[in-house]
MIFIPA-840009 format. One record per residue (C-alpha): residue in one letter; z, x, y. Coordinates in steps of 0.25 Angstrom, whole numbers, plus 5000, padded with zeros to 4 digits. Last residue first. Layout:
residues N
aZXY...
end
This chain:
residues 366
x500649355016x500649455007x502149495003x502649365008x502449304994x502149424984x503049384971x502749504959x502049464947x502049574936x503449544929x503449394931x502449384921x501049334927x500249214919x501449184910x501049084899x501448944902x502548914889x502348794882x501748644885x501148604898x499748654896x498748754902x497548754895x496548794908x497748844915x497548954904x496048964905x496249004920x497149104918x496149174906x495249174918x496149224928x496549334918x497949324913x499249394914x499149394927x500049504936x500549474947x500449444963x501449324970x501649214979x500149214988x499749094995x498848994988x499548864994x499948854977x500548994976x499749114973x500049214962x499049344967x498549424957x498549554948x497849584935x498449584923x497349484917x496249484924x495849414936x494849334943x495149224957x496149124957x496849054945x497548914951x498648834946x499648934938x500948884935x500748854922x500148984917x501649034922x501949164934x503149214930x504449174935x505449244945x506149114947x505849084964x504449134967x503849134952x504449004947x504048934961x502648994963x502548924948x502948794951x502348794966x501048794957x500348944956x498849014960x498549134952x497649254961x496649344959x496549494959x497849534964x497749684970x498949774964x499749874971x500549764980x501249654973x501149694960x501549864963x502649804973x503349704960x503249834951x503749914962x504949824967x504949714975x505749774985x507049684990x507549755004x506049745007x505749885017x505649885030x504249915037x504550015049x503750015061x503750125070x504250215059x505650245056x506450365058x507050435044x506650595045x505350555038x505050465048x505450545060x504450655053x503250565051x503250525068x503350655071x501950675069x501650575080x500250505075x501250455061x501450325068x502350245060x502350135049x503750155041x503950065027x505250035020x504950015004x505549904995x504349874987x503949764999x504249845010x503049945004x501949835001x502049765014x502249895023x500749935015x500149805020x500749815035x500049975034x498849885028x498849805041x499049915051x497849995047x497450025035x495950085034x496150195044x495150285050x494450195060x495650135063x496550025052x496549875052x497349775057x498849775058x498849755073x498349615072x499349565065x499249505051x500149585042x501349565054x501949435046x501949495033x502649605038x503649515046x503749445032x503749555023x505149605029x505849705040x504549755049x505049835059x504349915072x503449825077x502749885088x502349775101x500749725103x500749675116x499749775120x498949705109x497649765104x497849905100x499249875100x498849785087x500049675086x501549675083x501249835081x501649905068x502050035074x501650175078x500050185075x499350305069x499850275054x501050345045x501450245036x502850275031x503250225016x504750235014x505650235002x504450254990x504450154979x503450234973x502350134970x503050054982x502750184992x501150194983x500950064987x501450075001x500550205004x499150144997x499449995006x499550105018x498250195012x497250105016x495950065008x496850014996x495550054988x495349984975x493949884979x493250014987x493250094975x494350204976x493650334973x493650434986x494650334992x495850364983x497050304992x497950424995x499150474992x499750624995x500950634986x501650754990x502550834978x503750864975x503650844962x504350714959x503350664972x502350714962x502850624950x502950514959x501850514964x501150504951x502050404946x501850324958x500250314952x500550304938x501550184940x500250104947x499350154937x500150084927x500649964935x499049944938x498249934951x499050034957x498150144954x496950054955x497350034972x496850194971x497750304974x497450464975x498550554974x498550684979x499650774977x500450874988x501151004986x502151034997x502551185001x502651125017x501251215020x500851135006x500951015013x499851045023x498851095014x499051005003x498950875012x497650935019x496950965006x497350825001x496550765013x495350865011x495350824998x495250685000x494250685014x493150705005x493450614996x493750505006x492350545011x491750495000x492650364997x492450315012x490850335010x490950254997x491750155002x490850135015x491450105028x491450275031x492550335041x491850375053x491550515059x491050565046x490850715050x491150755033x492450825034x493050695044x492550595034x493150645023x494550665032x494450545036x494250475023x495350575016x496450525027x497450425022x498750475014x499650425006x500950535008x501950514997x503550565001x504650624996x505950645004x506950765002x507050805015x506150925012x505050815008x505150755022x504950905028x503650915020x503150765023x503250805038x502650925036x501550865029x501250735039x501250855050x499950945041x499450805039x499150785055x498750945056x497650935046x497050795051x496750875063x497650855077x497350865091x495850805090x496350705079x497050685065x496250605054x497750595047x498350505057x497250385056x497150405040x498650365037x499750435032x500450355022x501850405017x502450375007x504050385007x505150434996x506450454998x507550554994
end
């Protein structure tokens, strides 16, 4: 048995002349169904409830405004749903909704709450229809794309696969668009040809009805291979194309997944949470945390950056600023700052991030 997310995006679900928005989810179910007969499981996130707002109401344009967007998200929501219910019923499949926020991986608690949830329904037989809460996520906690909602919620669950379904075939050496040279990448094997593609110029941002485009897709194949998962970016225009995946083809460009996953605690640090400042480090320190597994000391610490509380996240920098690793600070940055203040060189530095909630991101991010 194996479990996969599955994002569909909002540029295949807006339809076309030929084919409405009905008819394009009705194909994602049936393919879905004839999965689960198999014996896999899957959670679908799903893009859509903007264009289908704005589509009900004449809006011709998606809405630049966050209140505008979060209005006819709520119109297009339950329409989405609706559409979902419908077509999987037909297949005699239920189907919940599950609304996401960044706050709902914002904490460990609400993190394990939320892939509880799905997989209590999954347990159930159930579809998990994801998407990111757009009618009531301030502006400052959405993930405003659902490909970095569709890897979090695979390394939540530590899912098998996580497929992105999008309206172009492969990941491309440059943009097409733009380059008739540009030539289709078909593997990625580790983080640092990812790392080193992050900035083409084909991995810009989404169409009109998109707000991903190939950089967040690169961003969601960066958090998945991490946590031990094998990623497949494919063209989901051909309907045929979902159904060779599901039967075991590949996508036109497949992510591979890191033989050595960081695990789900060390995923949910590294990726869930937003660092709110940063602690700069002596070579001392960077050493004891790079190569002995040590806990970030009070006396390795050189530079507090930024305002923090304590437990909240931030980046560990080395001494040329670059980024070595994300935790957890026991203190505030204030409270920091008074303690490098009174420092001295005689008993035990106090522990300014344990061990067991700092996580090493080096590579991961550059």
């Amino acid at each position: 048995m194996s479990l996969k997310v599955l994002k569909i995006g909002t540029s295949l679900l807006k339809g076309n002349e030929r084919t409405s928005t009905a008819e394009v989810i009705g194909t994602f179910s049936q393919c879905i169904s004839e999965g689960i007969d198999k014996g896999d499981r899957f959670v679908l996130v799903t893009s859509g409830a903007v264009g289908l707002g704005c589509q009900c109401i004449g809006i011709k344009k998606p809405p630049v405004d966050v209140v505008s967007l979060q209005a006819v998200a709520a119109i297009g929501q339950g329409q989405l749903m609706a559409l979902y219910d419908q077509s999987m019923r037909k297949f005699h499949r239920r189907v919940a909704q599950v609304l996401l926020t960044r706050s709902d991986f914002g904490s460990r608690s609400r993190y394990n709450n939320a892939s509880n949830t799905l997989k209590k329904l999954l347990d159930w037989g159930v579809l998990p229809v994801v998407n990111e809460n757009d009618a009531l996520s301030p502006e400052e906690l959405r993930y405003g794309d659902n490909d970095t909602l569709s890897a979090l919620v695979a390394s939540a669950l530590e899912a098998d696969q996580l497929i992105l379904l999008t309206d172009i075939d492969h990941l491309y050496s440059s943009d097409p668009r733009m380059d008739k040279e540009a030539k289709p990448i078909r593997d990625i094997h580790n983080a640092k040809e990812l790392n080193s593609l992050i900035s083409i110029s084909g991995a810009g941002q989404g169409g009109m009805w998109g707000t991903g485009g190939m950089s967040t897709k690169l961003d969601a194949a960066r958090i998945a291979t991490t946590s031990g998962i094998e990623v497949h970016l494919a063209d989901g225009r051909d309907p045929k194309t979902l159904k060779d995946l599901l039967n075991g083809c590949r996508g036109g460009t497949v992510f591979h997944a890191n033989p050595k996953p960081i695990g789900n605690r060390k995923s949910w640090l590294a990726h869930a949470l937003r660092p709110v400042g940063a602690i700069q480090l002596d070579q001392g320190a960077c050493n004891a945390l790079n190569h002995r597994g040590a806990s970030l000391l009070l006396v390795g610490v050189k530079k507090v950056v930024g305002q923090f509380e304590a437990n909240e996240p931030v980046k560990i920098l080395t001494p040329e600023g670059e980024e070595l690793a994300r935790g957890l600070s026991s203190f505030s940055s204030q409270g920091l700052k008074t303690a490098l203040e009174s420092i001295t060189s005689s008993g035990a530095s106090p522990i300014v991030i344990h061990r067991d909630v700092l996580v090493l991101t080096k590579g991961q991010f550059s």
